[in-house]
Every structure is written in C-alpha cells, then in structure tokens.
C-alpha positions as CSV (number, residue, x, y, z in Angstrom):
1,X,5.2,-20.9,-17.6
2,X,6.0,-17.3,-16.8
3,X,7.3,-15.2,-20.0
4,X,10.8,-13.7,-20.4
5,X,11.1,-10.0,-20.8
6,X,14.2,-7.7,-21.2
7,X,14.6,-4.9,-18.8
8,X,17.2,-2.7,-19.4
9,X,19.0,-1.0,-16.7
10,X,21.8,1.6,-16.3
11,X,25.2,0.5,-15.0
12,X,24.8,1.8,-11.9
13,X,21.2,0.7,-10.7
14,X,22.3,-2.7,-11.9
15,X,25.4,-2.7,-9.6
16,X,22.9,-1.6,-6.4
17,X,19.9,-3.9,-7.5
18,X,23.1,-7.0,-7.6
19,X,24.3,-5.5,-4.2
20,X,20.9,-5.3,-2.5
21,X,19.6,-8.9,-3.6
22,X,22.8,-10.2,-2.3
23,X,22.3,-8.7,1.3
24,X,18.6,-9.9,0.8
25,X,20.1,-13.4,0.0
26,X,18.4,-12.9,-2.7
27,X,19.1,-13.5,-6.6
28,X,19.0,-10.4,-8.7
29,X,16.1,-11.7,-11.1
30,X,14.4,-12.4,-7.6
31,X,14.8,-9.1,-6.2
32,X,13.3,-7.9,-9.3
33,X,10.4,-9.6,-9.7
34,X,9.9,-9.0,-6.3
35,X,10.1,-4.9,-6.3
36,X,7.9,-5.3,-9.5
37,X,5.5,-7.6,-7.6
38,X,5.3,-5.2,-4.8
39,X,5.0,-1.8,-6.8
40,X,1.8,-3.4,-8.9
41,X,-0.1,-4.0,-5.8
42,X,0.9,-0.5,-4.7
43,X,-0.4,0.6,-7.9
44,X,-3.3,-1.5,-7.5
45,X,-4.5,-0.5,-4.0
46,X,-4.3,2.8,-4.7
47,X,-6.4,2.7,-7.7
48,X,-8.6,1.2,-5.4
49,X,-8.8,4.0,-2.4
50,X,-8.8,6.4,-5.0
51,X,-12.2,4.9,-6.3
52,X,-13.8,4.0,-3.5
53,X,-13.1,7.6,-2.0
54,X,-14.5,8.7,-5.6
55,X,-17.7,6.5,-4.8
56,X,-17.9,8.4,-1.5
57,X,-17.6,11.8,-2.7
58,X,-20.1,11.0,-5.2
59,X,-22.3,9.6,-2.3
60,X,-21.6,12.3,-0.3
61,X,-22.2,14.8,-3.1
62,X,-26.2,12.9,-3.3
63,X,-27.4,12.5,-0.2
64,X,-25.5,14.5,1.6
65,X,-25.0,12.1,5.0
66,X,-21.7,12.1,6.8
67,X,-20.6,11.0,10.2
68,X,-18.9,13.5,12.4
69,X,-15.2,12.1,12.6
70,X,-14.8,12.9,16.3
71,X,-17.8,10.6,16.9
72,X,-15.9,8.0,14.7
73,X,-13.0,8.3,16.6
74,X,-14.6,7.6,20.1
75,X,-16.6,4.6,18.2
76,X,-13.3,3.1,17.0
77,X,-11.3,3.8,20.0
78,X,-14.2,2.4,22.6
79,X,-13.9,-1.0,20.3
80,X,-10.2,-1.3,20.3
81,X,-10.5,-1.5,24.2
82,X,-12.7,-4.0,24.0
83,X,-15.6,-1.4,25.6
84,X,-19.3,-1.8,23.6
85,X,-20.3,1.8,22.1
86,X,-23.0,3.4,20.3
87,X,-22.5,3.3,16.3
88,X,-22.1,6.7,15.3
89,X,-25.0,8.1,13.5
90,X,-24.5,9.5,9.8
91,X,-26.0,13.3,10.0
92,X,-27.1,15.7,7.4
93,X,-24.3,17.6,5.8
C-alpha cells in the first residue's frame, strides 16, 4: 500500500501541473508521481556515472592504462556496421 504524503505547491505551478496532466490525459496525482518517478532515476543514474567514472579515474590514476579514443571510435563504428575489427588495445598513459 503506497503511503500518503502532502506536497505543497504554489498556486501557479499547481495550475500548470493540472493543465499539463490534462493534455497528458493524465490525472494530476499521476503526473506527479510520475515526474517524481522519473527525476529519482535521473538522480539515481547519475549517482551511478558519477561513480563508476570515479572508479575509473581511480583506475586510471593506478595503473595508468587508457585506450586512445580515436581507436575507440573506429572499434565502435566498425561494429555498428556490422564489419569485425580489432579490440583496441589499452596503452600506457
């Protein structure tokens, strides 16, 4: 059973939050819930990037291996079309 909370909002954002759910077809609480929904995971997969590109800097920082990114590039690019290419090779920094 989900739990009520109050949320407060001024006139004005109410009036385009009511006006924006009813283009959406949506109900106001819906339209809420779901901006509130969306926003978290936003929140949430940044946290994310933001550590793993911590973890890499770190990694980075160690052992000092990188891969060129022009050689990434090619790599990716020769995959998208379907062609087979060589993995590029992480190199000393």
């Amino acid at each position: 059973m989900a739990e009520s909370t109050t949320l407060k909002l001024p006139e004005d954002l109410k009036k385009r939050v009511a006006k924006a759910a009813g283009e959406a077809g949506q109900s106001p609480h819906a339209f809420m819930v779901e901006a509130i929904e969306r926003q978290t995971q936003y929140a949430e997969r940044r946290r994310a990037f933001v550590g793993a590109a911590l973890a890499a800097e770190e990694e980075v920082a160690r052992y000092g291996l990188v891969h060129d990114g022009d050689e990434v590039l090619a790599y990716l690019q020769a995959r998208l079309n379907g062609a087979k290419a060589p993995r590029p090779r992480k190199r000393k920094l």
